[in-house]
N, CA and C atoms as an extended XYZ file, in Angstrom:
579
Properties=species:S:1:pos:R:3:atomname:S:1:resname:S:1:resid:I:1 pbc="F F F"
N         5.692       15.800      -16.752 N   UNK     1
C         6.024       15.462      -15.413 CA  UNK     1
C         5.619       16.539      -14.430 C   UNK     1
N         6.004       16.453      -13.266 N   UNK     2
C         5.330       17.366      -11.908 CA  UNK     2
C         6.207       18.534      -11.918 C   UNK     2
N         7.546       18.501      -12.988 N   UNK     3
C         7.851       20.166      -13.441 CA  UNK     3
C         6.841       21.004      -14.470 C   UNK     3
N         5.976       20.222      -14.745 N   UNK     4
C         4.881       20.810      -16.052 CA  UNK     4
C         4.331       22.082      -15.116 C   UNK     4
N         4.064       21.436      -13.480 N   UNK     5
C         3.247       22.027      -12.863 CA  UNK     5
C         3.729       22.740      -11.759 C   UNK     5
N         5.133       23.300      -11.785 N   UNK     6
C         6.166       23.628      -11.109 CA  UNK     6
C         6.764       23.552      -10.171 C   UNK     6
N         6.938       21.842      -10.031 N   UNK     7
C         7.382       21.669       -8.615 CA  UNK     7
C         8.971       21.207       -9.248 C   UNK     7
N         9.788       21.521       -8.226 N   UNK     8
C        11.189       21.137       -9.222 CA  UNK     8
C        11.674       19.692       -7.606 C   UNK     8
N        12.368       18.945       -8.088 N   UNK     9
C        13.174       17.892       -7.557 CA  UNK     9
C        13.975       18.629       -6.521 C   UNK     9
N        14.606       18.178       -5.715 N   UNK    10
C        15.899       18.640       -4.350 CA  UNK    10
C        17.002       18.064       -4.894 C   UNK    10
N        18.447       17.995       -3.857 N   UNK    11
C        19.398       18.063       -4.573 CA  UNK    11
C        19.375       16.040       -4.662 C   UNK    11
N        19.099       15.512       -3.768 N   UNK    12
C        19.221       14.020       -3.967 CA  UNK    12
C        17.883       13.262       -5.053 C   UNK    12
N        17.408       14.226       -5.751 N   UNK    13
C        16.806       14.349       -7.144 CA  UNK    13
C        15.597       13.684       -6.970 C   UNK    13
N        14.614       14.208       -5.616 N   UNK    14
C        13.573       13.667       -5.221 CA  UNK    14
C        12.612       15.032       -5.032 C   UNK    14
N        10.963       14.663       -5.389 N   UNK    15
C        10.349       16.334       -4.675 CA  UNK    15
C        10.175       15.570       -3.842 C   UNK    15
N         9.017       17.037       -3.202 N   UNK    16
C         8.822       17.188       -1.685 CA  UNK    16
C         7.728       17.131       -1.877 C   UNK    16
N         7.422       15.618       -0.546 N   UNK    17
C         5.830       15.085       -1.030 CA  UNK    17
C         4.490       15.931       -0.443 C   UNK    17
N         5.218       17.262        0.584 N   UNK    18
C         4.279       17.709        1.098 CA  UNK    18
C         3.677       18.765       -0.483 C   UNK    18
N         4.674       18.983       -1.357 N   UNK    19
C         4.571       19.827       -2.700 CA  UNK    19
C         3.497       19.088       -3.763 C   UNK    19
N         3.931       18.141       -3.435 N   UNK    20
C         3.152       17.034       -4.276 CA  UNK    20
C         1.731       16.890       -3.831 C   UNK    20
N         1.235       16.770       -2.727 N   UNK    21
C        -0.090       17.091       -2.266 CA  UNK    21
C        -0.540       18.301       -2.312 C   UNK    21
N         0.103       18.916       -1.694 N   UNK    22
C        -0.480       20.629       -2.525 CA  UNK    22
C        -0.856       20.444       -3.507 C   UNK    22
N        -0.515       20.543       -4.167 N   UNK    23
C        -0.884       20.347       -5.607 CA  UNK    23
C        -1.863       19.437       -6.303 C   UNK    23
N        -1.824       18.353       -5.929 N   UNK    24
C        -2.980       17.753       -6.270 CA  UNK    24
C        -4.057       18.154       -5.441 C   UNK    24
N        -4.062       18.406       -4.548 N   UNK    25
C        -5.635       18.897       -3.943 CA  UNK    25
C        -5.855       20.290       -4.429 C   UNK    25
N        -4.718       21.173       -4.956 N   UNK    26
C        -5.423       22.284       -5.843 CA  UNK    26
C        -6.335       21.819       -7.131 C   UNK    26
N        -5.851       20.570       -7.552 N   UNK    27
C        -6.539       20.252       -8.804 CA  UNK    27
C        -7.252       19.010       -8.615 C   UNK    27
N        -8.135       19.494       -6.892 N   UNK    28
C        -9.207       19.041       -6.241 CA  UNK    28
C        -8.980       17.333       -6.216 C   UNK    28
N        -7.806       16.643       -6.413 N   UNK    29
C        -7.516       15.108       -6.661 CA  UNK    29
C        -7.456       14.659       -5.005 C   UNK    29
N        -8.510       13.804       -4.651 N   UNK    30
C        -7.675       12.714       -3.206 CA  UNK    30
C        -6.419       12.835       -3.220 C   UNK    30
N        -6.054       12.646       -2.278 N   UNK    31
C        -4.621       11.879       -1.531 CA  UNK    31
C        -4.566       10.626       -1.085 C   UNK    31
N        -4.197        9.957       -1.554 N   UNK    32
C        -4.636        8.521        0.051 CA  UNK    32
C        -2.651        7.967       -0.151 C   UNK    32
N        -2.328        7.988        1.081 N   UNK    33
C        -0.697        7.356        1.432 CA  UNK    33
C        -0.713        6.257        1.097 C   UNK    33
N         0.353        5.840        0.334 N   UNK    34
C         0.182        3.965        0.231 CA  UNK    34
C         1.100        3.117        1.063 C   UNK    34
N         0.626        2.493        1.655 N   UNK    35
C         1.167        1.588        2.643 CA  UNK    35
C         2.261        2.609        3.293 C   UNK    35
N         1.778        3.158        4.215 N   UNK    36
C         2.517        4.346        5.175 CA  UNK    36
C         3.502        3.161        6.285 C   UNK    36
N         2.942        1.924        6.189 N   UNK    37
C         4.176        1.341        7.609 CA  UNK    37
C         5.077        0.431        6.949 C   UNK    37
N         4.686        0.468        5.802 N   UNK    38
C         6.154       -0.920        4.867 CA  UNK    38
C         7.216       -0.361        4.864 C   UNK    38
N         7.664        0.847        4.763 N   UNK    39
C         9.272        1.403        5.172 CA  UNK    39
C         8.473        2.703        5.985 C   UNK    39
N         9.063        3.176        7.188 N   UNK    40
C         8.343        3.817        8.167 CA  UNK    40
C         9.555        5.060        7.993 C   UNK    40
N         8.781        6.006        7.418 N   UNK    41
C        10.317        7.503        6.614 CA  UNK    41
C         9.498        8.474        7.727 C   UNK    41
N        10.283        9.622        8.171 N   UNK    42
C         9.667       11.216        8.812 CA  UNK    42
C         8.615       11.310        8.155 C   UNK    42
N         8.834       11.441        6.498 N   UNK    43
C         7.202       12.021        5.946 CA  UNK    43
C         6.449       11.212        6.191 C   UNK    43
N         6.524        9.976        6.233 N   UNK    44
C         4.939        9.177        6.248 CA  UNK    44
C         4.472        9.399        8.176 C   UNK    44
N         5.514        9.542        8.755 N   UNK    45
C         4.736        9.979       10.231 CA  UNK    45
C         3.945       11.531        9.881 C   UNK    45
N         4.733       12.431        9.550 N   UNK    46
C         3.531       13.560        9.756 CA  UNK    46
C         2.788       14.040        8.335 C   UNK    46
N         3.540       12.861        7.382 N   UNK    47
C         2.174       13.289        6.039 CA  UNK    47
C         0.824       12.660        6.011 C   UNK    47
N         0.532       11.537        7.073 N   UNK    48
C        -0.730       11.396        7.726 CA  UNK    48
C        -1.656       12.191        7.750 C   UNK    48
N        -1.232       13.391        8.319 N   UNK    49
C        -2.213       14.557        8.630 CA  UNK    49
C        -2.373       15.127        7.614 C   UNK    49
N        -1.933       15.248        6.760 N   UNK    50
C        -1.980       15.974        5.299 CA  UNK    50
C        -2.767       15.600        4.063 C   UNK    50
N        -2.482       14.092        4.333 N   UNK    51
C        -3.266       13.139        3.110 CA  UNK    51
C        -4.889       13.263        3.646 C   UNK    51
N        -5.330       12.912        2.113 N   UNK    52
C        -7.117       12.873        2.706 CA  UNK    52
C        -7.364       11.345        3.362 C   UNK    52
N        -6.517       10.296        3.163 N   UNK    53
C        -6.707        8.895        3.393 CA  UNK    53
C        -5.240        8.039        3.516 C   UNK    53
N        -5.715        7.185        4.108 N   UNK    54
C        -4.618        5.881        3.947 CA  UNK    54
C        -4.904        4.539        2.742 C   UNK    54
N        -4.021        3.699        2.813 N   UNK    55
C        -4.172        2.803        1.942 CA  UNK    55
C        -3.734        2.076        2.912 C   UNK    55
N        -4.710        1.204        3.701 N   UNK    56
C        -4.881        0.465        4.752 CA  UNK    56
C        -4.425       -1.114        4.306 C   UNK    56
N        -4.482       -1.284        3.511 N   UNK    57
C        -4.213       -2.445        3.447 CA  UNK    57
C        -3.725       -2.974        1.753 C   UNK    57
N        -2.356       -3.513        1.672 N   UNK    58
C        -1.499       -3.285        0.546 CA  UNK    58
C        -1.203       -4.871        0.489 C   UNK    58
N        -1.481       -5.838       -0.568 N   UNK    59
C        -1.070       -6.634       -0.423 CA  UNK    59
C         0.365       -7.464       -0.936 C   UNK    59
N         1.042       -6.838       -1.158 N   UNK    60
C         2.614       -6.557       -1.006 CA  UNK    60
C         3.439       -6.352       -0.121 C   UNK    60
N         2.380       -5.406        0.813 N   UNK    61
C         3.215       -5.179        2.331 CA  UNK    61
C         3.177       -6.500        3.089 C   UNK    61
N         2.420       -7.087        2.975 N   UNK    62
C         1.558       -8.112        3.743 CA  UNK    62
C         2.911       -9.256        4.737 C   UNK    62
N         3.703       -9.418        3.193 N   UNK    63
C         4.530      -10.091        3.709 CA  UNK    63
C         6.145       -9.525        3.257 C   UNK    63
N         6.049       -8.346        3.511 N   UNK    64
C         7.122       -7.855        3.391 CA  UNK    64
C         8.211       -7.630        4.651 C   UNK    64
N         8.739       -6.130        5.076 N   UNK    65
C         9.587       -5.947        6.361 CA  UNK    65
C         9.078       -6.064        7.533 C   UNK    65
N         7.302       -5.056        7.373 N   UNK    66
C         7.363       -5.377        8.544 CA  UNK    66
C         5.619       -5.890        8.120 C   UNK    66
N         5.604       -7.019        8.801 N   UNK    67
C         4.068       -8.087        8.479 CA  UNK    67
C         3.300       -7.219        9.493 C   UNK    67
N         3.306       -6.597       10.142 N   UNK    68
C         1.813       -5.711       10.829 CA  UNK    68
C         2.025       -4.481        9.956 C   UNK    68
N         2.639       -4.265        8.888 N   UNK    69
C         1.965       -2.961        7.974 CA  UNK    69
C         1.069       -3.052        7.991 C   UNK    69
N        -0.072       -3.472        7.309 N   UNK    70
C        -1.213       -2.945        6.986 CA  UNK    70
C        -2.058       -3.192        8.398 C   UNK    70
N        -1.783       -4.097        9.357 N   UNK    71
C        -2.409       -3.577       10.831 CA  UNK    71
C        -2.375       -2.166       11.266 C   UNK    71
N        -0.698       -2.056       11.239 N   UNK    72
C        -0.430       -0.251       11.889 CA  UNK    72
C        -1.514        0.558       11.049 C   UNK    72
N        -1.513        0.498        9.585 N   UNK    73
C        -2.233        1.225        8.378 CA  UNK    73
C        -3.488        1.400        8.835 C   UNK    73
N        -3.588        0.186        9.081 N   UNK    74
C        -5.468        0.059        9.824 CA  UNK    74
C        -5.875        0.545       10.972 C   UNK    74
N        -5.134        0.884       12.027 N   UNK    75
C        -5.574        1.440       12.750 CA  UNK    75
C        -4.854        2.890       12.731 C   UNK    75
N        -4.052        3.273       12.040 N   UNK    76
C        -3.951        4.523       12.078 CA  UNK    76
C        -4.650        5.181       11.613 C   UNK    76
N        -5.905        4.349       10.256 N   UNK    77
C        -7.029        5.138        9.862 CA  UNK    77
C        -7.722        5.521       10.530 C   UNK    77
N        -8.535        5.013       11.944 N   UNK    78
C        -9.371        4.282       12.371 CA  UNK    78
C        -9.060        5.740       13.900 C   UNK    78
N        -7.572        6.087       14.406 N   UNK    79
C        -7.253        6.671       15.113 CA  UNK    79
C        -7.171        7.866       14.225 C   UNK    79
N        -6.743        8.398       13.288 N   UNK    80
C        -6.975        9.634       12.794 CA  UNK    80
C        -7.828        9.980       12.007 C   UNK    80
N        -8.950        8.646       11.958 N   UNK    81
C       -10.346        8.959       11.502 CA  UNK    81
C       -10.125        9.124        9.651 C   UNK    81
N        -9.525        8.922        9.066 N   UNK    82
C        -9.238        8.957        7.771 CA  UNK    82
C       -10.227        8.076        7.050 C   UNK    82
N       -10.475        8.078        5.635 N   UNK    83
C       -11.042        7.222        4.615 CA  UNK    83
C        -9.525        6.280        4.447 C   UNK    83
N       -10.095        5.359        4.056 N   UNK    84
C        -9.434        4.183        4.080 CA  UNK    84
C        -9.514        3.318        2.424 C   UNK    84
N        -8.369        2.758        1.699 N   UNK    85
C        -8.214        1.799        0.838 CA  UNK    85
C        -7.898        0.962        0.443 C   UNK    85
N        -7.644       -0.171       -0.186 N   UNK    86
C        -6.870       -1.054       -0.816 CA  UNK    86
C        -6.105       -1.186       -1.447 C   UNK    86
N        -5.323       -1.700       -2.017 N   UNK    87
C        -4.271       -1.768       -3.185 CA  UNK    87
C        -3.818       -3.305       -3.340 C   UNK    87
N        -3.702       -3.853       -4.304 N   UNK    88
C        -2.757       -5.135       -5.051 CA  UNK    88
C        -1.392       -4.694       -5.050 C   UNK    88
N        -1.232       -3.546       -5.192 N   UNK    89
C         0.383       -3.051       -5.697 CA  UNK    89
C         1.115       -4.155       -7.069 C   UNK    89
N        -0.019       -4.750       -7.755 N   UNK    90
C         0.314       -5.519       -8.804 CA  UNK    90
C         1.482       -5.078       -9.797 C   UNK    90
N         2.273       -6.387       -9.975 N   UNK    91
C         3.642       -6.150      -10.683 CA  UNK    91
C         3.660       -7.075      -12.076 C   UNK    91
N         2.761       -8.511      -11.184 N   UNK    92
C         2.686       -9.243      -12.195 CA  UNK    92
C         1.150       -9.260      -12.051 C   UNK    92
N         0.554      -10.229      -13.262 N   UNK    93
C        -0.598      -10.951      -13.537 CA  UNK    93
C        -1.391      -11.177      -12.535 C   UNK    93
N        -0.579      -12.589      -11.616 N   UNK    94
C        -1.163      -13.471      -10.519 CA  UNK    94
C        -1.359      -12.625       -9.229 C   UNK    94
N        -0.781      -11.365       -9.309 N   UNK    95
C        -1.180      -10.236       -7.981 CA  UNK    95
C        -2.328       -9.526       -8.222 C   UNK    95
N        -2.765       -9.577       -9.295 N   UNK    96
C        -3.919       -8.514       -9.815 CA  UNK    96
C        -5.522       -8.948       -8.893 C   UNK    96
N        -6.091       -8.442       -7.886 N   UNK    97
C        -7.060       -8.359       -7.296 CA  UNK    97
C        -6.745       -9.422       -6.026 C   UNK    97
N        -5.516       -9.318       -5.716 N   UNK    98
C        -5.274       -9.887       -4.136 CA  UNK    98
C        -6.077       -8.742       -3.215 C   UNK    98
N        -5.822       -7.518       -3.209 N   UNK    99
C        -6.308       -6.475       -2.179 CA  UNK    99
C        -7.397       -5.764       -2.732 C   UNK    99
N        -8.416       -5.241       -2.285 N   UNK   100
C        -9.603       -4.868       -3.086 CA  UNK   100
C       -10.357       -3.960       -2.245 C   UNK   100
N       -11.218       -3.023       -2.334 N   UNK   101
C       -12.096       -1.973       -1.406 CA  UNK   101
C       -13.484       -2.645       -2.174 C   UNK   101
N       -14.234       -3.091       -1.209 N   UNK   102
C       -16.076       -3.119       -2.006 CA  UNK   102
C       -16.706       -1.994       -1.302 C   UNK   102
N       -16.649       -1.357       -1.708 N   UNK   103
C       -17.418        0.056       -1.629 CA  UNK   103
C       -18.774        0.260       -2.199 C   UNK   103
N       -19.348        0.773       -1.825 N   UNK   104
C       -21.072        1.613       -1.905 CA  UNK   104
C       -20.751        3.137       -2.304 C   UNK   104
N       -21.174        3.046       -3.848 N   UNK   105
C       -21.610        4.572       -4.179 CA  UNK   105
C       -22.720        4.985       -4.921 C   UNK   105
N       -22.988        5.562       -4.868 N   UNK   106
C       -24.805        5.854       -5.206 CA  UNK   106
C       -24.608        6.049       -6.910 C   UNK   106
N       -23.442        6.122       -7.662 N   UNK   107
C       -23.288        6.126       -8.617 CA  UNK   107
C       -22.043        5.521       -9.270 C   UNK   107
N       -21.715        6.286      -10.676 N   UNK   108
C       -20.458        5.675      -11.183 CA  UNK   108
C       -19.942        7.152      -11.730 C   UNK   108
N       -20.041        8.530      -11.550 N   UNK   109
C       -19.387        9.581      -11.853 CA  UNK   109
C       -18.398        9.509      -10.783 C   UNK   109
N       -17.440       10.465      -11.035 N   UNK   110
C       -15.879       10.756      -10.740 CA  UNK   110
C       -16.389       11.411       -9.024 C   UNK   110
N       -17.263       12.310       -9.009 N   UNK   111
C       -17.415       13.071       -8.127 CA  UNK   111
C       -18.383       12.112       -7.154 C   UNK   111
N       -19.601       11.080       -7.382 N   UNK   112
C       -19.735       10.136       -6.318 CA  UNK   112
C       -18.806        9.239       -6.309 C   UNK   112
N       -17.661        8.436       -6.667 N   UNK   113
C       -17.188        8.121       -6.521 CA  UNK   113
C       -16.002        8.421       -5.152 C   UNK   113
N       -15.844       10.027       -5.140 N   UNK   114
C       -14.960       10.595       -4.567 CA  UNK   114
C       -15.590       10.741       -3.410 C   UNK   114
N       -17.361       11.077       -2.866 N   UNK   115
C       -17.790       10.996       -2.247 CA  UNK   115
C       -17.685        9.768       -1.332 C   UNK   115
N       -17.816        8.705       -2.144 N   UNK   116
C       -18.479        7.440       -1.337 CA  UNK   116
C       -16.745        7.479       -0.820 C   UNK   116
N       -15.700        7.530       -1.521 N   UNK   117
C       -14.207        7.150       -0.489 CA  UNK   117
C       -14.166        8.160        0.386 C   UNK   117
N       -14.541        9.136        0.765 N   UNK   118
C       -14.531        9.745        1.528 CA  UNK   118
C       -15.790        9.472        2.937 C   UNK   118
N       -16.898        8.813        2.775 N   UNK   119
C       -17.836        9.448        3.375 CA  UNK   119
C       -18.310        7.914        3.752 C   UNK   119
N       -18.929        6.952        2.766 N   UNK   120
C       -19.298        5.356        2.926 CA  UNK   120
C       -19.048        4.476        3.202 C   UNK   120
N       -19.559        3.713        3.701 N   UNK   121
C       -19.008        2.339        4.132 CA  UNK   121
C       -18.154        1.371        3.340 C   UNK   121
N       -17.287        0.622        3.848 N   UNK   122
C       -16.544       -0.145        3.024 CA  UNK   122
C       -16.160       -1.100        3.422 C   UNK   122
N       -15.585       -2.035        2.928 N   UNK   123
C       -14.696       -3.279        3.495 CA  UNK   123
C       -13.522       -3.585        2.480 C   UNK   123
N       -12.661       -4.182        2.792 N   UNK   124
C       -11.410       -4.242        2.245 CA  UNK   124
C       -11.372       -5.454        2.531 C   UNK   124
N       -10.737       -6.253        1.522 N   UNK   125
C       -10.791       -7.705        1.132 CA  UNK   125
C        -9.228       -7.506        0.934 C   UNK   125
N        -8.400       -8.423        1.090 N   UNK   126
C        -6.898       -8.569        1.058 CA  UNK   126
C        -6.300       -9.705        1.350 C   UNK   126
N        -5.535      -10.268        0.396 N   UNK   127
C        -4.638      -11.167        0.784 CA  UNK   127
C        -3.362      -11.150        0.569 C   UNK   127
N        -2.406      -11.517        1.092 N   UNK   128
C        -1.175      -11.226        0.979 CA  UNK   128
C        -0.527      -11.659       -0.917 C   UNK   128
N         0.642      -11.508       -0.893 N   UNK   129
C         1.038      -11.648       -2.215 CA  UNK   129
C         2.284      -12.108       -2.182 C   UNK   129
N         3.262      -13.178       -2.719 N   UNK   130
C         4.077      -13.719       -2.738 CA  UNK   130
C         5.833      -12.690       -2.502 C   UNK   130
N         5.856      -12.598       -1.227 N   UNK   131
C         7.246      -11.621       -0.864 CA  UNK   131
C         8.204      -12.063       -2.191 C   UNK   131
N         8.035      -13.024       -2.913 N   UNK   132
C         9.247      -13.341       -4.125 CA  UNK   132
C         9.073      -12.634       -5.161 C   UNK   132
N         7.683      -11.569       -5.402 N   UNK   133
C         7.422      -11.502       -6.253 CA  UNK   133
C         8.318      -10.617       -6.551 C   UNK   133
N         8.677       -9.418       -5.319 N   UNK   134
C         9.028       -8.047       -5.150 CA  UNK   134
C        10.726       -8.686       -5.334 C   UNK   134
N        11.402       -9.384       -5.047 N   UNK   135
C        12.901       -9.497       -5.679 CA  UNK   135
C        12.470      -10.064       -6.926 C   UNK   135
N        11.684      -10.852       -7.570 N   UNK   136
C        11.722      -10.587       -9.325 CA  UNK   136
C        11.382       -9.404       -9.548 C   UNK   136
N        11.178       -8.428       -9.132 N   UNK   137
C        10.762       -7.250       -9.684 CA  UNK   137
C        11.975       -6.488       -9.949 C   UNK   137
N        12.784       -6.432       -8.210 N   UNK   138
C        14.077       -6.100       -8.254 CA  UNK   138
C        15.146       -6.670       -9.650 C   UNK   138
N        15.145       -7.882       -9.695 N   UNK   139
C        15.920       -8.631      -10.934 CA  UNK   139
C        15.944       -8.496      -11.910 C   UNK   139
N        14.389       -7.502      -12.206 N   UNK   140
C        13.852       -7.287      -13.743 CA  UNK   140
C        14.838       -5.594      -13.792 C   UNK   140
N        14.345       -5.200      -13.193 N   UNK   141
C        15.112       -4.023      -12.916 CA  UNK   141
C        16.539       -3.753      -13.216 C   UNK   141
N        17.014       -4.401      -12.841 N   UNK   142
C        18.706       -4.198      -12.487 CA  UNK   142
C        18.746       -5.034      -14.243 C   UNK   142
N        17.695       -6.093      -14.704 N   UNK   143
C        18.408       -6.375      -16.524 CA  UNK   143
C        18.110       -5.532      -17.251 C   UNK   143
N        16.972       -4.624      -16.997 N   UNK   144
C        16.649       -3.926      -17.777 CA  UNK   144
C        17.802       -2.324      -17.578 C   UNK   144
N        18.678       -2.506      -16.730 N   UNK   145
C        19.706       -1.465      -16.873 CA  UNK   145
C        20.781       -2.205      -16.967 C   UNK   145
N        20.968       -3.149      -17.141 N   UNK   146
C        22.095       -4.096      -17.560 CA  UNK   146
C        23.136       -3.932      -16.643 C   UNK   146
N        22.789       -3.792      -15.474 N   UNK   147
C        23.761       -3.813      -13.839 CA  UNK   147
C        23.584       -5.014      -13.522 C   UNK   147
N        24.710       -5.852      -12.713 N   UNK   148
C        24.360       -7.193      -12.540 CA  UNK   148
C        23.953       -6.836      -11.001 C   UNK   148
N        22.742       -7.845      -10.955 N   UNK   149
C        22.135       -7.549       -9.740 CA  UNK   149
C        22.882       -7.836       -8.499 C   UNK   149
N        22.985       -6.911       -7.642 N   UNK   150
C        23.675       -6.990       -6.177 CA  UNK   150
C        23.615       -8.143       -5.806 C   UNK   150
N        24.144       -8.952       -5.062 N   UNK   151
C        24.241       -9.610       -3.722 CA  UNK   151
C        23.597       -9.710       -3.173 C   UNK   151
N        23.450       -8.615       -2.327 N   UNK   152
C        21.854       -8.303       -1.312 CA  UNK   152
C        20.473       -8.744       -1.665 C   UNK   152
N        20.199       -8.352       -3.853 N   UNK   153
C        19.238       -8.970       -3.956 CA  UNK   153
C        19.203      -10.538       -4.249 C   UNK   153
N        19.970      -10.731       -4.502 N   UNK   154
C        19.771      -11.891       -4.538 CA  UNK   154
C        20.114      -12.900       -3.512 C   UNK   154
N        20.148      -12.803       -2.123 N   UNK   155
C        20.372      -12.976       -1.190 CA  UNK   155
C        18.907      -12.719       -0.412 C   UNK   155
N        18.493      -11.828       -0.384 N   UNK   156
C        16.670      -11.234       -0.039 CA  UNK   156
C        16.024      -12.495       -1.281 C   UNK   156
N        16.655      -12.565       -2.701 N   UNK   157
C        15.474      -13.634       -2.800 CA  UNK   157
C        15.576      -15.160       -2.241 C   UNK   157
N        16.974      -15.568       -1.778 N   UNK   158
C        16.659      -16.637       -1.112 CA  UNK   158
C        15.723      -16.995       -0.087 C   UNK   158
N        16.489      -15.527        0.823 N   UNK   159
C        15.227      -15.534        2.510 CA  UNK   159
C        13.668      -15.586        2.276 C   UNK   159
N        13.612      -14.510        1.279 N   UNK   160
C        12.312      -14.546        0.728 CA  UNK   160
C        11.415      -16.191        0.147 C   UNK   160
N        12.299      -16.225       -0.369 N   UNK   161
C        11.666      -18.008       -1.002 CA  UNK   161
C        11.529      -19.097        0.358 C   UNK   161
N        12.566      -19.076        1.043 N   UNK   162
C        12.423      -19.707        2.609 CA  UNK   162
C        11.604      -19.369        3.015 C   UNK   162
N        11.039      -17.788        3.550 N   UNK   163
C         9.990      -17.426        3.983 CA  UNK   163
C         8.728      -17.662        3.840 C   UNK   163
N         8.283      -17.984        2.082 N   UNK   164
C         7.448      -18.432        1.357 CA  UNK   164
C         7.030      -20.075        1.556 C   UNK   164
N         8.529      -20.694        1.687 N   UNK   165
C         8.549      -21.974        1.597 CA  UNK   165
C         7.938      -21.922        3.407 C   UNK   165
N         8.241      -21.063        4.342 N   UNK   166
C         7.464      -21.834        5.646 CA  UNK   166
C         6.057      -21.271        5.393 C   UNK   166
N         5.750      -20.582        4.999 N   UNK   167
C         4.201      -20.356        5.352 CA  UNK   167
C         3.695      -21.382        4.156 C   UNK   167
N         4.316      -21.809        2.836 N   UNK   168
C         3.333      -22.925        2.336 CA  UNK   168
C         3.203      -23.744        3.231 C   UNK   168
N         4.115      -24.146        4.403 N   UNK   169
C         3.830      -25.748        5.167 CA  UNK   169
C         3.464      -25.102        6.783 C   UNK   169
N         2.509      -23.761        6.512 N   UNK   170
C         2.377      -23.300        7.473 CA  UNK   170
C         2.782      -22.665        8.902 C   UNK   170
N         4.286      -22.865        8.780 N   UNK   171
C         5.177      -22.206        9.444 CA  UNK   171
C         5.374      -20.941        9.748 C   UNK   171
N         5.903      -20.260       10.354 N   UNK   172
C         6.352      -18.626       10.937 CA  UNK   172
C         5.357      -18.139       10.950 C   UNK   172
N         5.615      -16.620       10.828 N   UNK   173
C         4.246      -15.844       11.035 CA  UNK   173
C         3.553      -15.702       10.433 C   UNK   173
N         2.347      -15.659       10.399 N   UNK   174
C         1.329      -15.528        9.385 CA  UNK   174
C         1.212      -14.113        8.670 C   UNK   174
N         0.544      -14.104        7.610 N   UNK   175
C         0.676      -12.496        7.217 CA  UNK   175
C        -1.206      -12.333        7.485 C   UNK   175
N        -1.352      -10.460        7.646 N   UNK   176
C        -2.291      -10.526        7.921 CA  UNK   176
C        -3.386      -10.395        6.760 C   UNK   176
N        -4.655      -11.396        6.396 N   UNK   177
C        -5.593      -11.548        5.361 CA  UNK   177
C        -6.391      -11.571        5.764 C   UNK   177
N        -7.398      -11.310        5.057 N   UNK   178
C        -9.165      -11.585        5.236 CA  UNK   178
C        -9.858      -10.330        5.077 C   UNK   178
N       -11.205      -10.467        4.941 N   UNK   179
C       -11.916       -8.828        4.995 CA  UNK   179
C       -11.934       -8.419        6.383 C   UNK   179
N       -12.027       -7.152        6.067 N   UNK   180
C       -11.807       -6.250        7.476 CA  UNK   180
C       -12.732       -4.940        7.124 C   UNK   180
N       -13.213       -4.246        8.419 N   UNK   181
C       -14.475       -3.640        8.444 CA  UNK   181
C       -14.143       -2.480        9.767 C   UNK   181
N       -13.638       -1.115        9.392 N   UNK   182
C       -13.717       -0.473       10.931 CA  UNK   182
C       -15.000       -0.209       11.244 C   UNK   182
N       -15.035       -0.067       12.750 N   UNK   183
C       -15.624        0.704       13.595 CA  UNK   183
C       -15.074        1.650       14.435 C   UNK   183
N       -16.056        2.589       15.299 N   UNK   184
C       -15.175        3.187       16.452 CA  UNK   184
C       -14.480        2.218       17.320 C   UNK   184
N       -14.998        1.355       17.355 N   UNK   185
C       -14.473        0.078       18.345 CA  UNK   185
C       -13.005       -0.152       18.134 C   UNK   185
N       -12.892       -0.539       16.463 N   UNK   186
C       -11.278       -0.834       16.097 CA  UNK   186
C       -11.867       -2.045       14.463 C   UNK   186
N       -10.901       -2.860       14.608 N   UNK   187
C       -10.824       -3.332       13.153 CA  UNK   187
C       -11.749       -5.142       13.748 C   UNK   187
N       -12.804       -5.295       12.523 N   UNK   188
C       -13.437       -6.567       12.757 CA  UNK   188
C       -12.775       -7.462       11.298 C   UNK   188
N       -12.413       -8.822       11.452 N   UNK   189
C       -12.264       -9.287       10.819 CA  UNK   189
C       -12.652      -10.562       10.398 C   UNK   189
N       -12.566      -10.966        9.290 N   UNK   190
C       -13.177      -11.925        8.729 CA  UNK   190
C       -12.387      -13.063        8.007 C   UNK   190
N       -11.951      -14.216        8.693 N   UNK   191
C       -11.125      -14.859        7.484 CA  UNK   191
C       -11.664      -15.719        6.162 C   UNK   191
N       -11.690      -14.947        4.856 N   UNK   192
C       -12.601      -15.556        4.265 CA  UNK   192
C       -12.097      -16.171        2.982 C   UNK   192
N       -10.598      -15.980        3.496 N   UNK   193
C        -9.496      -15.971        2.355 CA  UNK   193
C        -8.752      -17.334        2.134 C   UNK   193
């Protein structure tokens, strides 16, 4: 664990993520924040500046607390000039390649690889992912410690399934999908989803 490499936990038995980046960029590794606006904490406002990148677009956040996450994500790359990524945040199966980066790298070693996220063009392909998935996740959780699951969650999975149930019949807000492409301009998009 990240005591191997001597960072020790605080007293509410969490490290300190600015410790945690130290450290990996001593042992020359990216940074990229993942979904910095799905719960909006002090560190993710000024660990922005710290990380080498964002993870612009999460498709978990999509339709989670707050549905312009990965908008804010996207243009906070775009305003602090950052490399930019994708993520599925896959839990199950059927999430696996909802969110995606098609990237250009002149190769397949570790070090162009690291280049092209830093330096090349890209586009990010994303579609949202079923908000129900994340309270079965919760549910799996709480059996696998044999706590009977709260109230709350299971209360979040009703809203959640309602929520689900209006956007199948096209209702409420939409979540945001499709490929997307910065410029200096701002974010171009594509609905191709």
């Amino acid at each position: 664990g990240l005591e191997e490499v001597g960072l020790k936990k605080n007293e509410k038995g969490y490290y300190n993520g600015s410790e945690i980046i130290g450290c990996a960029h001593e042992q020359q590794a990216l940074v990229f924040m993942a979904h910095p606006f799905h719960r909006v904490t002090d560190f993710n406002k000024k660990g922005l500046d710290i990380v080498d990148g964002i993870e612009a677009y999460n498709s978990r956040a999509a339709k989670w607390r707050n549905l312009n996450a990965n908008l804010d994500a996207m243009e906070a790359a775009i305003r602090l000039r950052k490399p930019y990524i994708a993520g599925s945040d896959a839990h199950y199966a059927e999430e696996i390649g909802a969110a995606y980066l098609d990237l250009e790298a002149a190769g397949n070693t570790l070090e162009e690889l690291k280049l092209a996220l830093l330096n090349n063009k890209r586009a990010i392909i994303g579609r949202a992912t079923s908000s129900i998935n994340r309270q079965r996740s919760q549910l799996i959780k709480y059996k696998k410690s044999k706590e009977l699951a709260p109230m709350k969650t299971l209360l979040k999975l009703g809203y959640f399934t309602y929520r689900e149930a209006l956007h199948y019949f096209g209702l409420g807000q939409k979540p945001v999908e499709g490929r997307f492409t910065f410029t200096e301009e701002g974010i171009n998009r594509d609905d191709i989803i």
